[in-house]
NUKE-881593 format. One record per residue (C-alpha): x, y, z; residue in three letters. Coordinates in steps of 0.5 Angstrom, whole numbers. Example, Ala and Ser with C-alpha at 12.3 -4.5 7.8 and 13.67 -1.06 7.14 Angstrom:
px:py:pz:type
25:-9:16:Ala
27:-2:14:Ser
This chain:
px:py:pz:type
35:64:20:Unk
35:57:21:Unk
38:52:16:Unk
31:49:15:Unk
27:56:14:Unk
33:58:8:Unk
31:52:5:Unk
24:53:5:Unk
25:60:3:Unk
29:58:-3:Unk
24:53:-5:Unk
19:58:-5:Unk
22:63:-9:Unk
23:58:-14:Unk
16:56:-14:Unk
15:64:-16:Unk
18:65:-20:Unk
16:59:-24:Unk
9:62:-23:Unk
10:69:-26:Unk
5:68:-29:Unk
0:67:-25:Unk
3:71:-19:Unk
6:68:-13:Unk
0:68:-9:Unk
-3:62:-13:Unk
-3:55:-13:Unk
3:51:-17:Unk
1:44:-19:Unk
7:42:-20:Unk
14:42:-24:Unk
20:38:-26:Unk
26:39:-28:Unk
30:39:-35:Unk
28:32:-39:Unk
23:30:-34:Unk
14:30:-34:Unk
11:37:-33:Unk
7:34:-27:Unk
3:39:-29:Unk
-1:36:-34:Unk
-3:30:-30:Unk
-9:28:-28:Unk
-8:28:-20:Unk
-16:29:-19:Unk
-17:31:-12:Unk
-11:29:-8:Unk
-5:35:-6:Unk
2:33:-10:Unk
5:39:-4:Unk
9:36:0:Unk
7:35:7:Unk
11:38:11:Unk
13:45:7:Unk
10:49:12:Unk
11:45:19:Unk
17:41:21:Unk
12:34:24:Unk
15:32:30:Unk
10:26:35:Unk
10:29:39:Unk
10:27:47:Unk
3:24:46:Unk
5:20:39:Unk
13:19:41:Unk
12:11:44:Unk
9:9:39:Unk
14:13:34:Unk
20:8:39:Unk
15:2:38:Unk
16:2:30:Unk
23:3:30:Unk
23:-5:35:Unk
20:-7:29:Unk
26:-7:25:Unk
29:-12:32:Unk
23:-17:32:Unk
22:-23:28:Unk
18:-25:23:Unk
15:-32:25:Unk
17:-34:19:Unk
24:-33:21:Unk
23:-37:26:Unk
19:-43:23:Unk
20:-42:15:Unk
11:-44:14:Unk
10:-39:17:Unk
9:-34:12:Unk
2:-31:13:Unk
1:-24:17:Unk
-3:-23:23:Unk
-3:-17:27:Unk
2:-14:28:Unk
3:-7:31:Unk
6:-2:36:Unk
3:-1:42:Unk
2:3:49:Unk
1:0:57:Unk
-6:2:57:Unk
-8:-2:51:Unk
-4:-9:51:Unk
-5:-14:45:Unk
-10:-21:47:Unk
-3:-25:46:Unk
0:-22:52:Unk
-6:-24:57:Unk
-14:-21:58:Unk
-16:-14:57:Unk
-17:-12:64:Unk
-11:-14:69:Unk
-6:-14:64:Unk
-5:-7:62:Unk
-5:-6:70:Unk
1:-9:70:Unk
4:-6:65:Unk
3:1:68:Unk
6:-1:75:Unk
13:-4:73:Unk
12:3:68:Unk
12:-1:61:Unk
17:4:56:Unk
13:2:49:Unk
11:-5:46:Unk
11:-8:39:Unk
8:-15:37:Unk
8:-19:31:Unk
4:-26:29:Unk
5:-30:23:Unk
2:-37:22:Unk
2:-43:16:Unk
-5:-41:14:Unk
-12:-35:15:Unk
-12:-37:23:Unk
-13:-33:29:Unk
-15:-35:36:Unk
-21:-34:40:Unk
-22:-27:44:Unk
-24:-30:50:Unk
-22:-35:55:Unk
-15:-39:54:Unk
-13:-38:47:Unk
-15:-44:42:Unk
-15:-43:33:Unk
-20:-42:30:Unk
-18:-46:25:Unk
-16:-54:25:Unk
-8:-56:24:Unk
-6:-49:25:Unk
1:-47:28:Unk
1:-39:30:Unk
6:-35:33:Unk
5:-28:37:Unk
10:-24:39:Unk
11:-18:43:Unk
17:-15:46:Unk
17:-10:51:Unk
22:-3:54:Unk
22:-2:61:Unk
26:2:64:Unk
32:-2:67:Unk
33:-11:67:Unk
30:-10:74:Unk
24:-7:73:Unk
24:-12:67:Unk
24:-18:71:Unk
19:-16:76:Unk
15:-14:70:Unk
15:-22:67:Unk
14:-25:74:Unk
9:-20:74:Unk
5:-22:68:Unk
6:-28:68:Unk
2:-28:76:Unk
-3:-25:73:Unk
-4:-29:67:Unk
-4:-35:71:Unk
-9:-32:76:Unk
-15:-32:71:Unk
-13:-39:70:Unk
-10:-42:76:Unk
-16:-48:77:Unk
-14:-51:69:Unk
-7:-49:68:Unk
-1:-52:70:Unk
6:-48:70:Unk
11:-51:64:Unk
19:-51:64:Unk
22:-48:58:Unk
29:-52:58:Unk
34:-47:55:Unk
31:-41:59:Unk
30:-44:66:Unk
27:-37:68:Unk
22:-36:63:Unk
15:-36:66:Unk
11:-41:62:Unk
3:-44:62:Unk
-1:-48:58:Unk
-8:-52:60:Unk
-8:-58:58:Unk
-12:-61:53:Unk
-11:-54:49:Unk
-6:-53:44:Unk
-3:-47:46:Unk
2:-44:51:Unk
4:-37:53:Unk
10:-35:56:Unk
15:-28:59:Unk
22:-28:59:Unk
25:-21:61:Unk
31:-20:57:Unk
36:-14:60:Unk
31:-9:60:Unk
25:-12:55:Unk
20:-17:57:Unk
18:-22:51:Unk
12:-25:52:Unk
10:-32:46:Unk
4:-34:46:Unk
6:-41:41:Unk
-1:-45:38:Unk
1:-52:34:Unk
-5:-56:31:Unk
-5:-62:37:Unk
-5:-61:45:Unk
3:-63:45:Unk
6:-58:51:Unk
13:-62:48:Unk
12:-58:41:Unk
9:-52:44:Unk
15:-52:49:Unk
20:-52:43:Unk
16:-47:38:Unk
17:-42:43:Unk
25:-44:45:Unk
26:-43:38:Unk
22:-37:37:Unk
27:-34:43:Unk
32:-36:40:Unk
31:-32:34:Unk
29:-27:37:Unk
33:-26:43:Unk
41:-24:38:Unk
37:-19:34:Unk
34:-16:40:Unk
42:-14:43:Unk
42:-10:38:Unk
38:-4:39:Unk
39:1:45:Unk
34:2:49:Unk
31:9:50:Unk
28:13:56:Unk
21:16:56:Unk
24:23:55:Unk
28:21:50:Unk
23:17:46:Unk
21:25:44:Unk
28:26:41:Unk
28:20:37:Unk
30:23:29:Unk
24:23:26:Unk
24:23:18:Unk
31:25:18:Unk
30:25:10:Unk
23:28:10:Unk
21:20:7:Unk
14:21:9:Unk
13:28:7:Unk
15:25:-1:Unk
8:20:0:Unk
1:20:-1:Unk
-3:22:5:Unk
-10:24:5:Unk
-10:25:12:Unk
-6:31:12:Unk
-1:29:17:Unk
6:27:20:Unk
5:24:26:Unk
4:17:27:Unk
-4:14:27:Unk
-8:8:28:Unk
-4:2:25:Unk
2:5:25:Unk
1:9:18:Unk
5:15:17:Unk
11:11:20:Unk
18:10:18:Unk
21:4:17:Unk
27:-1:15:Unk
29:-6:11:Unk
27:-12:16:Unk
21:-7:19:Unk
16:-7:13:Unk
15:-14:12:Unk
11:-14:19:Unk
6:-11:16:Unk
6:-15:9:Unk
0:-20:8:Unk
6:-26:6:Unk
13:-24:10:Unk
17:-28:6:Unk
15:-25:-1:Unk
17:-19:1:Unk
23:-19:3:Unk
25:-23:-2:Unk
21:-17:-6:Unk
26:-12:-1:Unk
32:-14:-4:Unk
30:-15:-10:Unk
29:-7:-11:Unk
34:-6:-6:Unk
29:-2:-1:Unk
33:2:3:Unk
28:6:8:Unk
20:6:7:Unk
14:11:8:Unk
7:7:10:Unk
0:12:10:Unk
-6:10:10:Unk
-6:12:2:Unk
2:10:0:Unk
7:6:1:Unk
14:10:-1:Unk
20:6:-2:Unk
27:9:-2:Unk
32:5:-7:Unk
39:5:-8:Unk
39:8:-15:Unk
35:9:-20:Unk
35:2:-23:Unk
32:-1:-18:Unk
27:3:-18:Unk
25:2:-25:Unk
27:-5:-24:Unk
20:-5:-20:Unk
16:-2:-25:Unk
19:-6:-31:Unk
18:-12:-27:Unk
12:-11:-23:Unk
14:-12:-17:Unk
9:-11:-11:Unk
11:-12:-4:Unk
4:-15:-2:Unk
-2:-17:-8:Unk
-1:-18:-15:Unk
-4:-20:-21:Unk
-5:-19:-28:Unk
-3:-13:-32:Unk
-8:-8:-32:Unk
-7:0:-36:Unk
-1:4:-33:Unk
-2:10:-32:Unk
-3:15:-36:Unk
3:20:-38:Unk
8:16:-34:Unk
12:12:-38:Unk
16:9:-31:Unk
9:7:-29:Unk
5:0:-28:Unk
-1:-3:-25:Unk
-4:-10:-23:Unk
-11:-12:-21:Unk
-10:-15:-14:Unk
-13:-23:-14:Unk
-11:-23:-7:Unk
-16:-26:-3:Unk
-14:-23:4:Unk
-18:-18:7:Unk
-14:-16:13:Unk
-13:-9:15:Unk
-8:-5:11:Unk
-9:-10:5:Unk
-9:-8:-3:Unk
-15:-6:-6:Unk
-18:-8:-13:Unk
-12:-5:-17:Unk
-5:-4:-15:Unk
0:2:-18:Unk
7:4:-18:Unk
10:9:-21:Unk
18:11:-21:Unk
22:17:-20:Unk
30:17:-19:Unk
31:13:-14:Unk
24:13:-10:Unk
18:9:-12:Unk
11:9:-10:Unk
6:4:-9:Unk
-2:5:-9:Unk
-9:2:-9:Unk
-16:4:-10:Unk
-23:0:-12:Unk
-23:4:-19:Unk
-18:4:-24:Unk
-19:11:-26:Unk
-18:13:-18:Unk
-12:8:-18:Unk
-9:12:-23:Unk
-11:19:-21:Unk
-7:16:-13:Unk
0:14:-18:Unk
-1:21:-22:Unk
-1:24:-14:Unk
5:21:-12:Unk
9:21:-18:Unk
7:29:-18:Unk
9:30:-10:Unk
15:26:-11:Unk
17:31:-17:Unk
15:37:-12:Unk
20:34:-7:Unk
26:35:-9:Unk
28:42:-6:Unk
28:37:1:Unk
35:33:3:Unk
């Protein structure tokens, strides 16, 4: 019998004899060790406190393992705000495939072609910028917003620094193709082996630099049509970027299927009405370091104050929870005590009921990007794990954290 299957097998004894009142063959809501909350009794309402994976081992999966590699990069791309300090405010930011490249790269058809013939690994992008702007969809890229800096950045695994380098002249061939009449090619000074391109007139550039085996691609935007600035947004964004990136190993397409997935069975501890531990649409049930969750935080720079501040070691994101492993159980009081959310916030609101370590806010966020905090934000704390939820209705916001805190108390037969 395998390591795995013996603790499975003492977990569920356990479970039985707790149950004998009942009968093993029933449903056990939850239990909780001497001093603690019998979970039991709390008002959980239709959401499921057994772990996720007490019956199944969740793997990726061939299909799902680039992206599973991609939110591993993520710990090894930058924030924009890392590379201009205004830049605080999130944009998309995602893993993605070949066969569906981010807008930043270049236009929907030709780009993805050119990311399968050079064999593209994974990819992950970011953007940020210094207010709620984006850039059109269509044709050469233009804020949306008047005054606005964006910065979008996407790094790329190929197979070998080779097949990177003929992918960046690859793109960048491509791209300028779509707007060879209007655009004009650009130096960068520090990087005479970038290929770059603006259309004069317009306050953006787009660039590819291959880096080793990586590709990184910068589309930079600046409030004037000035191609000296453009020119030195995106040199300090490789700048920064390039240090970070040496310091992650590249991997195969094979041996993305073999990546360690949930080694501490975080995912499983969180909130997942979805039922599943493979990756999905944007990026929910993933794994993440410390650097790699602000990605997806509305404001970069008070999340990752707010990561050190609790002292976050590994994170967990679902579509219903964002599970945080800390460093000791301090720390994970300390979040509740001092209502420390890594996105939204606001006034005070009931905690929820029966659980002392518990907190919640009414979020007066008025972002509305995907991913975002609803009306009501809660938190609750359990050893050194915390567990954040959100919900339009305080009652459901309640019902989620109860969730949550039962699950974290049902988890701890696993590592």
């Amino acid at each position: 019998m395998t390591t795995r299957l013996v603790r499975i097998a003492g977990a569920v004894l356990s479970v039985c004899a707790l149950a004998t009142a009942t009968g093993c063959g029933s449903t056990v809501g939850g239990w909780a060790g001497p001093s603690e909350i019998d979970v039991r009794t709390l008002d959980v309402g239709p959401y499921k406190v057994e772990p996720l994976d007490i019956h199944v081992d969740y793997r990726p999966g061939f299909s799902s393992a680039p992206q599973a590699a991609a939110m591993r990069m993520a710990d090894y791309v930058v924030t924009a705000d890392q590379v201009d300090p205004n830049l605080t405010m999130r944009g998309d930011s995602y893993a993605f495939s070949a066969g569906l490249l981010p807008e930043s790269i270049g236009s929907d058809g030709p780009m993805p072609e050119a990311a399968k013939r050079n064999a593209m690994v994974y990819g992950f992008t970011t953007t940020g910028s210094d207010k709620d702007a984006d850039w059109g969809y269509s044709g050469w890229p233009k804020p949306d917003e008047p005054n606005a800096t964006i910065l979008s950045l996407s790094v790329m695994q190929f197979n070998d620094p080779g097949t990177a380098a003929r992918a960046a002249t690859d793109f960048y061939n491509t791209d300028f193709d779509a707007y060879k009449d209007r655009n004009q090619q650009v130096k960068i000074t520090k990087y005479p082996d970038a290929h770059a391109h603006w259309q004069p007139g317009t306050p953006s550039i787009r660039s590819y630099l291959a880096h080793g085996p990586y590709v990184v691609s910068v589309l930079a935007l600046t409030p004037s049509p000035d191609v000296g600035a453009l020119s030195t947004l995106t040199e300090r964004a490789l700048d920064t970027e390039f240090p970070l990136l040496d310091k992650l190993k590249p991997v195969t397409d094979e041996e993305t299927v073999t990546l360690p997935w949930d080694p501490d069975y975080l995912l499983s501890r969180a909130l997942n009405t979805v039922g599943s531990g493979r990756p999905e649409y944007g990026d929910d049930n993933g794994i993440f370091g410390p650097h790699a969750i602000t990605h997806y935080m509305a404001d970069r720079k008070l999340a990752a104050r707010n990561v050190e501040a609790v002292k976050g070691e590994a994170f967990a994101k679902t579509s219903d929870a964002l599970v945080v492993r800390t460093a000791d159980a301090a720390s994970a009081k300390k979040a509740v005590t001092e209502r420390i959310t890594f996105q939204g916030g606001g006034p005070t609101v009931d905690s929820v009921p029966k659980i002392p370590d518990s907190a919640c806010v009414e979020n007066t966020s008025k972002s509305s990007k995907m991913g975002d905090p609803k009306r009501y934000i809660c938190m609750v704390a359990y050893r050194n794990y915390i567990g954040y939820v959100t919900a339009a209705q305080l009652a459901d916001a309640h019902q989620r954290a109860a969730a949550q805190y039962a699950l974290f108390a049902n988890s701890q037969w696993q590592p």
